[in-house]
N, C-alpha and C positions, 0 to 999 in steps of 0.2 A: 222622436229619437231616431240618429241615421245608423243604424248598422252594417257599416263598410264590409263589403267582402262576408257575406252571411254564409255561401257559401263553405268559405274555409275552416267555420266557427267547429270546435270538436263535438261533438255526441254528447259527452256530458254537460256541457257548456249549454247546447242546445235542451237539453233536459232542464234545466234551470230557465232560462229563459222560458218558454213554452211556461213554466208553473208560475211565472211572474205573469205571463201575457192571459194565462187562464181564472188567476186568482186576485190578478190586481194590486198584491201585494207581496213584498221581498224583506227579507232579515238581513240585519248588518253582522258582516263577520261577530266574530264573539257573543254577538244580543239573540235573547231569542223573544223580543218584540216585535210583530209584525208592523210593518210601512206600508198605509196604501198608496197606490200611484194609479193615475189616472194620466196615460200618453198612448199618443201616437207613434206608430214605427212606417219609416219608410227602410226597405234593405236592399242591398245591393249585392251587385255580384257577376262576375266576367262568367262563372260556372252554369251547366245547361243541368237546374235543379232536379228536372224530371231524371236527368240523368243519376245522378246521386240520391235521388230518393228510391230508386232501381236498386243500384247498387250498397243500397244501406249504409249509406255515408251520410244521408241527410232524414233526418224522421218524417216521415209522410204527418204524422199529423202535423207537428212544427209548419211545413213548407203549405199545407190546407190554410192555416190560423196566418201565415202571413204573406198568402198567394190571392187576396179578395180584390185587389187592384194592379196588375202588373201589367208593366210599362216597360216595351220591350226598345232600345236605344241601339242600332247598327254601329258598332266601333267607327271611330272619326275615319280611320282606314279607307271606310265605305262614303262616307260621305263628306266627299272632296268640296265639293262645292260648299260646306259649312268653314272650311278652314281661312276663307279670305275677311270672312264675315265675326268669325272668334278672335282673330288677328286686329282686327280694325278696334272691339271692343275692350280686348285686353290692353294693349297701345294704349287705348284714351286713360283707362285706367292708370296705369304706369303716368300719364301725361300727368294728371290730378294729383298721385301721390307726391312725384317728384315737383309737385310746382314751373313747370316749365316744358317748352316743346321738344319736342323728342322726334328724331329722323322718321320717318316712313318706312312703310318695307319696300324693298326692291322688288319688280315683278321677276328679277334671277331668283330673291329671297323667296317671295312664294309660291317658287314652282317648288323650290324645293322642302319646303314646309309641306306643302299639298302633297308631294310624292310623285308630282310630275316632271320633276327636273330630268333630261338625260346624264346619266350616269359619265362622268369624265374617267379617262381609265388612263 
């Protein structure tokens, strides 16, 4: 299961989760039949956890139970040199969808994709 944006998730929200990921099983609104589930979580998040788990925004056990493998990713910002190469794959992509060929990008177009274009004023 991917959990977008884990960081953002509320306190209480995370108090449920944590009791689903400790107990393996969750109740449906109105039922009080327990569901077992057996998954995997990957979660995400632009947020510096340790930071919120500081400042009690994030529950330190929560971020233990789903901190056992993290995979730290440099905003595209940082890594310039990946944008010519996402640009080449996404294109093919769009190419396949639509059934037919599709322009190139311009080396004007990926300076300024990249963030290296000079700025025209």
């Amino acid at each position: 299961m991917l959990l977008d944006e884990i960081g953002d998730m509320s306190l209480d929200l995370q108090s449920k989760l944590l009791r689903v990921l400790q107990e393996c099983t969750y109740e449906k609104t109105g039922s009080n039949q327990p569901i077992k589930v057996n998954s995997r979580i990957i979660a995400t998040t632009y947020r510096d956890l340790n930071k919120i788990v500081t400042d009690c925004l994030f529950r330190k056990d929560l971020y233990h139970r789903i901190n056992l493998f993290p995979i730290t990713l440099p905003p595209l910002r940082d890594r310039k040199e990946d944008v010519p190469l996402l640009t080449k794959h996404f294109l093919e992509i769009f190419r396949q969808d639509f059934g037919r060929q599709l322009p190139g990008i311009s080396p004007e177009a990926m300076d300024v994709l990249s963030g290296s274009a000079t700025p025209v004023n």
